[in-house]
C-alpha positions in Angstrom: 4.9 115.5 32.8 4.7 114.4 36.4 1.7 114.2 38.0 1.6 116.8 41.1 1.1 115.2 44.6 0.3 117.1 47.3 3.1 116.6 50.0 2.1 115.1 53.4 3.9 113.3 56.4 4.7 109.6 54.8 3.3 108.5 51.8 -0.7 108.4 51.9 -3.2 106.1 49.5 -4.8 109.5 48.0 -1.0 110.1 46.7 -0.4 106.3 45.6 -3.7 106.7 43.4 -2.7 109.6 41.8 0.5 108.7 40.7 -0.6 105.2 39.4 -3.0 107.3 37.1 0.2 109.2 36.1 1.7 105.5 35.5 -1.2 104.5 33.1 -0.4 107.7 31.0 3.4 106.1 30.5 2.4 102.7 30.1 0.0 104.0 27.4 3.1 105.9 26.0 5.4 102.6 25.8 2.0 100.8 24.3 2.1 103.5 21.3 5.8 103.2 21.3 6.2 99.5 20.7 3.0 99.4 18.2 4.7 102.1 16.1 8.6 101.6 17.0 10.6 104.9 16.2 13.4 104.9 13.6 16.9 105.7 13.2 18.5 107.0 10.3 22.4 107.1 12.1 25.2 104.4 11.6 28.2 103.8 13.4 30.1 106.3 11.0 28.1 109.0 12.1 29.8 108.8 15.7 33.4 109.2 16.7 34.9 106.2 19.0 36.9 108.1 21.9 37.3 105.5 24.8 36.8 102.0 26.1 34.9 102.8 29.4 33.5 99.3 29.5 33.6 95.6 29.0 31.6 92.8 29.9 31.2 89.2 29.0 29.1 90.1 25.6 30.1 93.4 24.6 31.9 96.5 25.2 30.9 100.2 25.7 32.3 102.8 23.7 32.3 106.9 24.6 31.6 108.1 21.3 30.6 111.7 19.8 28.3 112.5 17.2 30.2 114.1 14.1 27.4 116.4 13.7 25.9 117.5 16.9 29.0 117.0 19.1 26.3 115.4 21.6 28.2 112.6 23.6 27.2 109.0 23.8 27.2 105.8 25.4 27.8 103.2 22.4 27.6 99.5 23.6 28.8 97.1 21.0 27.7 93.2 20.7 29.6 90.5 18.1 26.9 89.5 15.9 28.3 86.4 15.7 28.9 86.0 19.3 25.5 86.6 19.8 24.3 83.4 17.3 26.2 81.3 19.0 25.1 81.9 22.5 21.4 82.1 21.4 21.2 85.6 22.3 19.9 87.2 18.9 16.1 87.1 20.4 17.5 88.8 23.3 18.9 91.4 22.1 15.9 92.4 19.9 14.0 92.3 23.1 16.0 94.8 24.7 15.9 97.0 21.7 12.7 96.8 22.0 12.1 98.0 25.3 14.9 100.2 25.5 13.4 102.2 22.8 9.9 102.2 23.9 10.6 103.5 28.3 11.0 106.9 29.1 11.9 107.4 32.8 13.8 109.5 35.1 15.4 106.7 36.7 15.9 104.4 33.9 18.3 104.8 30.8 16.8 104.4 27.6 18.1 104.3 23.8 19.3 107.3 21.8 20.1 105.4 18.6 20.9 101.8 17.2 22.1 101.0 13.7 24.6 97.9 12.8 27.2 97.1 10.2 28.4 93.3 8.8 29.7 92.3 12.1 28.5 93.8 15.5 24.6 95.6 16.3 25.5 98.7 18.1 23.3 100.3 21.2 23.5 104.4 21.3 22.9 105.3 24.9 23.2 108.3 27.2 26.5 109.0 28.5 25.9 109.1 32.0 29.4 110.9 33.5 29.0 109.3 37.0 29.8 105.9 35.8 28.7 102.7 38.0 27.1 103.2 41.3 29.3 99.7 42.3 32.5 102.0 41.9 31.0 104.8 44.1 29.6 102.6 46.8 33.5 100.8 47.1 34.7 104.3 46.7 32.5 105.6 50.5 32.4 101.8 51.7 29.1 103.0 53.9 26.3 105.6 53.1 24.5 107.6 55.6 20.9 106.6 56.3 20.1 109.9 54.4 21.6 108.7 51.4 20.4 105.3 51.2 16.7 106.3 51.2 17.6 108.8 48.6 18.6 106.2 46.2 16.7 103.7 47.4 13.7 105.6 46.6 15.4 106.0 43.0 15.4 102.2 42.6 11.7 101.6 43.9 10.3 104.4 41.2 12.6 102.4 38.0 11.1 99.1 39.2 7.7 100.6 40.0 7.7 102.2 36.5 8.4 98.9 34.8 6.5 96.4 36.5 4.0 98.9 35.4 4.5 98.2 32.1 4.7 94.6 32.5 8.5 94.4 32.0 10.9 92.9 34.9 14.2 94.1 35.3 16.0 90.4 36.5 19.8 91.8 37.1 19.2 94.7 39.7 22.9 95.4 41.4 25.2 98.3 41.9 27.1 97.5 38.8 23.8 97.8 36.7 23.4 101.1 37.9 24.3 104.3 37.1 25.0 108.0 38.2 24.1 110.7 36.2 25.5 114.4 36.0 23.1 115.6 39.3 24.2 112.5 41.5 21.0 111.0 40.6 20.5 106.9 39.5 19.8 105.1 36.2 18.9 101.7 36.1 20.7 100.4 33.2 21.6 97.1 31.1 18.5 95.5 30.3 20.0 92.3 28.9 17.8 89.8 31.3 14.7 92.0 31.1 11.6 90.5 29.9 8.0 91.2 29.1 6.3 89.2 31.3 2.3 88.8 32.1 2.0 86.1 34.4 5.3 83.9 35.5 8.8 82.5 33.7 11.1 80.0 34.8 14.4 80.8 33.5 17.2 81.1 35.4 19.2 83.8 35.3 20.4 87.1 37.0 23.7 87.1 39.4 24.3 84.7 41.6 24.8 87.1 45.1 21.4 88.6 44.2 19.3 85.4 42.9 15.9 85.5 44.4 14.9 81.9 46.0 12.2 81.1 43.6 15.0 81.4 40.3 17.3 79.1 42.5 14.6 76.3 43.1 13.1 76.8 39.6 9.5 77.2 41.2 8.5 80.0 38.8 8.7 83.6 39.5 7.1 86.9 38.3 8.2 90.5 39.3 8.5 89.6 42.9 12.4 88.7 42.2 13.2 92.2 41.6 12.1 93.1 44.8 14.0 90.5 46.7 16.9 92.3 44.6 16.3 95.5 46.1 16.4 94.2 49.5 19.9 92.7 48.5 20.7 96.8 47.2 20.0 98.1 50.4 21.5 95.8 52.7 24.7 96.1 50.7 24.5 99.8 50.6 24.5 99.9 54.4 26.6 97.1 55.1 28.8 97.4 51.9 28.8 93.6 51.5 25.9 91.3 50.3 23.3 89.3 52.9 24.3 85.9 51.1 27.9 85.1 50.6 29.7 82.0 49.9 32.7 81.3 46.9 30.9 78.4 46.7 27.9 78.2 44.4 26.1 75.7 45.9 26.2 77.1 49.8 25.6 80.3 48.6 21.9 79.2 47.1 21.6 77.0 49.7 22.1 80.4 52.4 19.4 82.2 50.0 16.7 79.7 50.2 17.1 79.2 53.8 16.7 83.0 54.0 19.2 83.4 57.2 21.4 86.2 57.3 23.0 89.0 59.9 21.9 92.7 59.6 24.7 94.9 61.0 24.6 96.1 64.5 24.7 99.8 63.0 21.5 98.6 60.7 18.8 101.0 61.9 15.7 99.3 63.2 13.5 100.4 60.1 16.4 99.4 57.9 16.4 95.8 59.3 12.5 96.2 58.8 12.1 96.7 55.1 15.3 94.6 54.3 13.1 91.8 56.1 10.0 92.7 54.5 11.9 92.9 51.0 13.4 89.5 51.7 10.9 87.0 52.2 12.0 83.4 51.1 7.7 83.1 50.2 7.3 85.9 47.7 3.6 85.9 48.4 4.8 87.3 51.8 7.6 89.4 50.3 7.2 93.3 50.7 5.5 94.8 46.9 4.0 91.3 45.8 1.7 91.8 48.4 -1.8 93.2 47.7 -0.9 97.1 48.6 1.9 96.6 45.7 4.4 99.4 45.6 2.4 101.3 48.3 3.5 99.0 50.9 7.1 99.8 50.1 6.6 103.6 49.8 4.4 103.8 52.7 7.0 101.9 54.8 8.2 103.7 57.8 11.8 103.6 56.8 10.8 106.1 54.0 8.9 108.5 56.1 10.9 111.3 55.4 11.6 110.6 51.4 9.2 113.4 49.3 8.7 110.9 46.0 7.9 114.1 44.0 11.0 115.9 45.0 12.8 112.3 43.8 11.2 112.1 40.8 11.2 115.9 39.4 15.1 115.5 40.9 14.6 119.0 43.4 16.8 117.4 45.5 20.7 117.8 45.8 22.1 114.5 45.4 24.5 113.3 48.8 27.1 113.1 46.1 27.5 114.9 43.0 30.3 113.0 40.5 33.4 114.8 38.9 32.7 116.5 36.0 35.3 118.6 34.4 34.0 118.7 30.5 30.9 117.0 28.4 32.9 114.2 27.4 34.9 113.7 30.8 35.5 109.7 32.1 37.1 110.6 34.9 34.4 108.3 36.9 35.2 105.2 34.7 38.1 103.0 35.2 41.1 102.6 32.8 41.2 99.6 30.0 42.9 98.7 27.6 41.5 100.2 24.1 40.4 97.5 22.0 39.7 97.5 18.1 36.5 96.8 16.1 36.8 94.3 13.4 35.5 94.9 9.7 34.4 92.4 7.3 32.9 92.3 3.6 30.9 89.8 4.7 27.2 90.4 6.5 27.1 88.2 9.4 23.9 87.0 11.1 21.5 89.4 8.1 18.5 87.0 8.6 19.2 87.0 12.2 18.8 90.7 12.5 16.8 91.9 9.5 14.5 93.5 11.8 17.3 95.2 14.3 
């Protein structure tokens, strides 16, 4: 349960010192979580496939419904075999891992997971808003209202998990999701990692890339930060700081750090876009010594009440269609695609322990 924090103008150090006490009792809830891993006693035959509501480059994502509970789901499907041959069996166990051990407000987490002979299968909630991405090009431009209101959503999922030690690595609009109040979850952790002290791989998407993944100078949780920044000046401007179709200029605008803010950008806007997007993450706005309080405690979040946020008191600026339990009307329309069966196990040393 939330820890209750007495409301005052701004966001005061008496306040950032109780919550992080409230953020030791999760992080010792994950600890006992991944020590003794729950387990799952559901396959894929125990859900009913309804619709394709979305594909990406290593899996799709199912709507299913449990035969027994008639709950709704979220089932995201990846190819064992795919999998092998990218290298991304270790990966995926990773993200089991953590999805099954977080329990957030802001972040999605994992339901079930089971596998047959050819693909391991991710049960998730079915969040009926679908992508924030398809919202945002849906209004073009938020109010300044509404982009503190998820911005503040965003701060607490990364706050939560850089608590625990994990970084997120692929923060964007498409990554996100709306639930039934209008409210966020950060979803697909696919790049996360469990990280103590720095990592040098590169990855994450290219519009978003913090400098220090680009130049390979080693980075910690600082990059997800420099991601947020990228969130919020998109959300206001409706297009990305850095831009370029080609690769190359595109990294090379990031590590110069030059961009534009809109002449509609408010002035505290401009300032915690500036603070969040510091080419030096030792400068950059929550790798500083005050952490997350720095962010929180920033003028352009004056107004936000983070306990209202987090217990969700709050009517959302936007509250998503929602005609039945089961309704996609927020998820675009694809083609239906089939599952294959086999009598052959693929991949059973791979994932013995999935």
């Amino acid at each position: 349960m939330a820890v209750e924090l007495e409301e005052t103008e701004g966001f005061s150090l008496q306040q950032h010192a109780l919550y992080s006490k409230y953020l030791d009792s999760l992080k010792a809830e994950f600890n006992k979580l991944l020590t003794n891993p729950p387990t799952y006693d559901k396959s894929v035959d125990d859900f009913d496939r309804i619709k394709l509501i979305g594909a990406g480059a290593f899996g799709n994502v199912f709507l299913v419904r449990d035969k027994i509970t008639f709950s709704y789901h979220a089932m995201k499907v990846f190819d064992k075999n795919v999998a092998m041959e990218k290298s991304l069996v270790k990966q995926l166990l990773l993200e089991k891992k953590i999805l099954q051990c977080i329990k957030f407000p802001f972040t999605i987490s994992l339901d079930y997971c089971c596998k047959d002979n050819v693909y391991v299968f991710y049960i998730l909630p079915f969040e009926i808003g679908g992508e924030f991405f398809n919202y945002m090009r849906k209004v073009e431009t938020l109010s300044e209202p509404a982009l503190q209101f998820y911005a503040s959503q965003v701060v607490l999922a990364l706050e939560y998990l850089h608590h625990l030690g994990v970084i997120h690595r692929d923060v964007k609009p498409e990554n996100i999701l709306l639930n039934e109040k209008g409210y966020l979850k950060l979803a697909d952790f696919g790049l996360c990692k469990m990280l103590k002290k720095r990592t040098w791989t590169l990855c994450g998407t290219p519009e978003y890339l913090a400098p220090e993944i680009i130049l390979s100078s080693g980075y910690n949780a600082g990059v997800d930060w420099w991601a947020l920044g990228i969130l919020i000046y998109e959300m206001n401007a409706s297009f990305p700081p850095f831009y370029s179709s080609n690769p190359m200029k595109l990294y090379e605008k990031i590590t110069d750090g030059h961009y534009k803010c809109p002449e509609t950008m408010s002035k505290n806007c401009r300032g915690i876009v500036k603070g969040l997007l510091q080419v030096d993450n030792t400068k950059r706005l929550g790798s500083l010594k005050g952490g997350t309080y720095d962010i929180k405690s920033h003028p352009w979040f004056h107004e936000i009440k983070w306990q209202d946020i987090l217990l969700q008191r709050l009517e959302a600026p936007y509250i998503p269609v929602c005609k039945s339990q089961g309704d996609t009307t927020n998820f675009p329309h694809l083609a239906e695609c089939n599952l294959r069966k086999s009598k052959t196990n693929y991949g059973v040393k791979e994932f013995a322990d999935f």
